[in-house]
C-alpha positions as CSV (number, residue, x, y, z in Angstrom):
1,X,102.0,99.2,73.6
2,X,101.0,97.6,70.6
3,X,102.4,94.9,68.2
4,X,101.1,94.2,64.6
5,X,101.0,90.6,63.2
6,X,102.4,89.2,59.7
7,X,98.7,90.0,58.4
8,X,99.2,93.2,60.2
9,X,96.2,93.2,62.6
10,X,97.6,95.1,65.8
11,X,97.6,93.0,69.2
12,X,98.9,93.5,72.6
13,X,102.2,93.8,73.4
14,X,102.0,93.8,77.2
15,X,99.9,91.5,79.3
16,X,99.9,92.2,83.1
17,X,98.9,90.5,86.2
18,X,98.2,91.3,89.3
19,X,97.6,89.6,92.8
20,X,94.4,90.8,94.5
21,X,95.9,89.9,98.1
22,X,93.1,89.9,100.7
23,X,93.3,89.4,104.6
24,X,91.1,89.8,107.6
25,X,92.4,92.8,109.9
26,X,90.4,94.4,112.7
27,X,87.6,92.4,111.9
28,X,87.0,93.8,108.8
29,X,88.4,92.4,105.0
30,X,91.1,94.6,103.7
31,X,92.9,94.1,100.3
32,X,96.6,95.4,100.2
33,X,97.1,98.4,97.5
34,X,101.0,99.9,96.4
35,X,101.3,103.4,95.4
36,X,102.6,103.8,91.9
37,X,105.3,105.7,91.3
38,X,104.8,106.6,87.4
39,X,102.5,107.4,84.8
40,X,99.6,106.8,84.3
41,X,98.2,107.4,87.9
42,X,101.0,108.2,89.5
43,X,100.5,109.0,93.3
44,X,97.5,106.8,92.9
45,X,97.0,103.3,95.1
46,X,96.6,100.0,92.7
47,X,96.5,96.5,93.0
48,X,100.5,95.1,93.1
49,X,100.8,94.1,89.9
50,X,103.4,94.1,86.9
51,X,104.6,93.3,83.0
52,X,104.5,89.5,82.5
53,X,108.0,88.5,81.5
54,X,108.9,86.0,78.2
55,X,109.5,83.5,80.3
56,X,106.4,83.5,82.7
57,X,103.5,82.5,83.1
58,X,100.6,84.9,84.1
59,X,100.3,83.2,87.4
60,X,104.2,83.2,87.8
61,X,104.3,86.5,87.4
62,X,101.1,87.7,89.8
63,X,103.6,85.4,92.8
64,X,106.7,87.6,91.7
65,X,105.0,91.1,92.0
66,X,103.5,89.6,95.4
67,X,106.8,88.4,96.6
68,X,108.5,92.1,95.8
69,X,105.6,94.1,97.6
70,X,105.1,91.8,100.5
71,X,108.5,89.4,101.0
72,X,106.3,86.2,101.3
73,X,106.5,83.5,99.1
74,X,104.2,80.6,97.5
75,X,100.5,81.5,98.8
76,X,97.4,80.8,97.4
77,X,96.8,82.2,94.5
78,X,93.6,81.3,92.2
79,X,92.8,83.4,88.8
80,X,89.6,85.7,89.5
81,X,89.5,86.7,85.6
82,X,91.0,88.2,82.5
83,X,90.5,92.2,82.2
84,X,90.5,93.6,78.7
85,X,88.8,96.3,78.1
86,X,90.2,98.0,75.2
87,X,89.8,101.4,77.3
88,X,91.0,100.3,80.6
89,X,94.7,101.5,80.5
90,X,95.5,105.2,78.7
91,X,98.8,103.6,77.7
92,X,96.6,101.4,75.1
93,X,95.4,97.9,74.8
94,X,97.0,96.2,77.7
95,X,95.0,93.2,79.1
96,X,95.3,92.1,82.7
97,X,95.0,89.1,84.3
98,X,94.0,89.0,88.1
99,X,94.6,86.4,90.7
100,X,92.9,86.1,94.2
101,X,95.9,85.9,96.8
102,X,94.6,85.0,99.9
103,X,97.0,85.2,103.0
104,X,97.4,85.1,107.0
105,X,97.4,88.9,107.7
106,X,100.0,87.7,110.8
107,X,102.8,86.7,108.3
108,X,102.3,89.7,106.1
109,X,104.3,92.8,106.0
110,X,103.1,96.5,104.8
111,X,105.7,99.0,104.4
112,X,103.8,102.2,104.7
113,X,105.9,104.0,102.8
114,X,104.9,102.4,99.5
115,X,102.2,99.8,100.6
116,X,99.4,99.5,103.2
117,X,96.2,97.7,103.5
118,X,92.7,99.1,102.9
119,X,88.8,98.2,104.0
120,X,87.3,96.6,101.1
121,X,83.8,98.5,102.3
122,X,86.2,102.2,102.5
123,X,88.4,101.9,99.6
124,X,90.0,105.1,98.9
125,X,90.4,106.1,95.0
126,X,92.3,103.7,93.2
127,X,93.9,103.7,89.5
128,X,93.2,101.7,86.1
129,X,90.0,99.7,86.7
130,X,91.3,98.1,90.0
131,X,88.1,99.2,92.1
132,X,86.0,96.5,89.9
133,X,89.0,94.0,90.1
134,X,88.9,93.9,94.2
135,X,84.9,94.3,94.1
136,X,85.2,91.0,92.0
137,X,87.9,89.6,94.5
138,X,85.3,89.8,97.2
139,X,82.9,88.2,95.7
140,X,85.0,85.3,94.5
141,X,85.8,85.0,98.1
142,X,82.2,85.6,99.7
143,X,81.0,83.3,97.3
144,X,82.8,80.3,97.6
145,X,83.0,81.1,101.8
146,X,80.8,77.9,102.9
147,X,81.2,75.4,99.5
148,X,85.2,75.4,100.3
149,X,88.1,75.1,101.7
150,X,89.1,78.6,100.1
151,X,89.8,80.3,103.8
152,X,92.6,78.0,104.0
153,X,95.1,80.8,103.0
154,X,93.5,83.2,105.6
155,X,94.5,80.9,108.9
156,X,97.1,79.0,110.4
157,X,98.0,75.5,110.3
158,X,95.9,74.5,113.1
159,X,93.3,77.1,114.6
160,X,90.4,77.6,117.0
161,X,86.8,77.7,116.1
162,X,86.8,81.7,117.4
163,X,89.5,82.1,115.1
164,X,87.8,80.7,112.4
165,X,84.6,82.3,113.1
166,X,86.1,86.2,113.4
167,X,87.7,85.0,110.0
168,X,84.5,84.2,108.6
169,X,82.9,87.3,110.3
170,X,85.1,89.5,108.8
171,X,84.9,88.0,105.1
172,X,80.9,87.7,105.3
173,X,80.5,90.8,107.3
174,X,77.7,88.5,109.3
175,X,78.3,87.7,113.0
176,X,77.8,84.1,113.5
177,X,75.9,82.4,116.4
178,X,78.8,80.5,117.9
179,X,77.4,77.4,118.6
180,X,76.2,77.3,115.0
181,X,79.0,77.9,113.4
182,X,80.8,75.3,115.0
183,X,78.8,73.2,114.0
184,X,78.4,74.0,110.2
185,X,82.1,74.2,109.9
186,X,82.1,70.6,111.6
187,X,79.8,69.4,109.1
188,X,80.6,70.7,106.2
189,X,83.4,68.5,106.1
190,X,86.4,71.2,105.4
191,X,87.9,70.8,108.9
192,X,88.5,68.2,111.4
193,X,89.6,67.8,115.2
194,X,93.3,67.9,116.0
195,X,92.5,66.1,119.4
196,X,94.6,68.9,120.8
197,X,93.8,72.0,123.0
198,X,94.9,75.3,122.5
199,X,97.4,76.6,125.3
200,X,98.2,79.7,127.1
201,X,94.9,81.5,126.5
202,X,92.2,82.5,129.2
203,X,89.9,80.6,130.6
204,X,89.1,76.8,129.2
205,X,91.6,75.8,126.8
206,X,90.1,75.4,123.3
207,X,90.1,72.7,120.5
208,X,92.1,72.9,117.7
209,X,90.9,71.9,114.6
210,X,92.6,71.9,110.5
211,X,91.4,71.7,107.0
212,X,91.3,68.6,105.8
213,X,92.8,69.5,102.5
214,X,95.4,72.4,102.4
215,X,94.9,72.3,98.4
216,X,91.8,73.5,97.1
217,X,88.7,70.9,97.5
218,X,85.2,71.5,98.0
219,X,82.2,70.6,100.9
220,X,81.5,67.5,101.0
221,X,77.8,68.8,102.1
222,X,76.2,71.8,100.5
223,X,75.5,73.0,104.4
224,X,73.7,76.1,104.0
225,X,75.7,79.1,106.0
226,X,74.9,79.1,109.7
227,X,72.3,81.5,111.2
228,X,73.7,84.8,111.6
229,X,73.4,87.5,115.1
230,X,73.2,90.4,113.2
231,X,74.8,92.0,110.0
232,X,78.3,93.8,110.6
233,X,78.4,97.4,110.2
């Protein structure tokens, strides 16, 4: 997997990419893993991933592999970082690329047979150096959780403030004072009020509320995160 220059100093051949697709279930993050099918690792669960094409870009390529595993199409995608370690892949020097996917777990499909979704926190073992990719992943997401609009991949169109709080719960592994969070989230200038209510649900209806921007865009205050009830398990 290896090509040799007109000076001949060998390079890469191969460049891969691969989506690191993330999504709160159960109230806990889970990242979706495929089980490969050949060598190296076969039998092994890995990141969805594939062989950039001539006529791709890396980023083209990480939506294409997504699209195959999952059947959704244009999400947001943002590139976590360039892997290449000379030793990372037995079949030689192969860099990868890697792209945090971040998607409404309700729109997703997981055929069990070949795919299925994972706790970030129970990971079982996985192939190449993908266990450092989706620790990375995480902390992309973590990190940017309160600065910006990032969770805008992980909810609807228009959502509650309890559905944007077991979002957040379940990226930050915090649980969040109610009235606090409401509150930050208000003022940190990522969402506003729809002026609508939520309907069908128990009890009081709810306001609904949307991010301001659906592209990426940052706080417009550097709120600090709101006080927390107790760490998750």
């Amino acid at each position: 997997m290896t090509a040799v220059n007109s000076s001949g100093f060998p390079a890469p051949a191969g460049i891969y990419a691969v989506p690191v697709v993330l999504a709160p279930l159960s109230g806990r993050l889970h990242v979706l893993l495929v089980q490969r099918v050949e060598a190296p690792f076969a039998g092994t669960w890995v990141l969805p991933g594939g062989f950039m094409s001539p006529s791709e870009r890396p980023e083209e390529t990480a939506q294409r592999k997504l699209t195959e595993k999952t059947g959704v199409g244009a999400v947001y995608l943002e590139q976590l970082e360039t892997y290449g370690d000379p030793e990372r892949d037995p079949r030689g020097w192969i860099p990868t690329v890697a792209y945090l996917a971040l998607i409404d777990a309700a729109v997703l499909r997981a055929d069990e047979s070949s795919s299925r979704w994972e706790p970030v926190d129970a990971l079982p073992p996985l192939g190449f150096d993908h266990p450092r990719i989706v620790v990375d992943a995480v902390e992309r997401l973590r990190g940017k959780l309160w600065w910006s609009n990032i969770a805008v991949g992980l909810l609807p169109e228009r959502f509650t403030m309890p559905q944007a709080r077991r979002v957040f719960e379940a990226i930050s592994g915090v649980t969040y004072e109610p009235s606090n969070f409401r509150r930050e989230l208000e003022q940190s200038g990522l969402v506003r009020a729809t002026g609508t209510l939520a309907k069908g649900g128990p009890g009081r209806p709810a306001a609904m509320y949307e991010f301001v921007e659906r592209q990426p865009a940052w706080s417009l205050r550097r709120s600090r995160p709101p006080a927390m009830l107790r760490h998750r398990a």
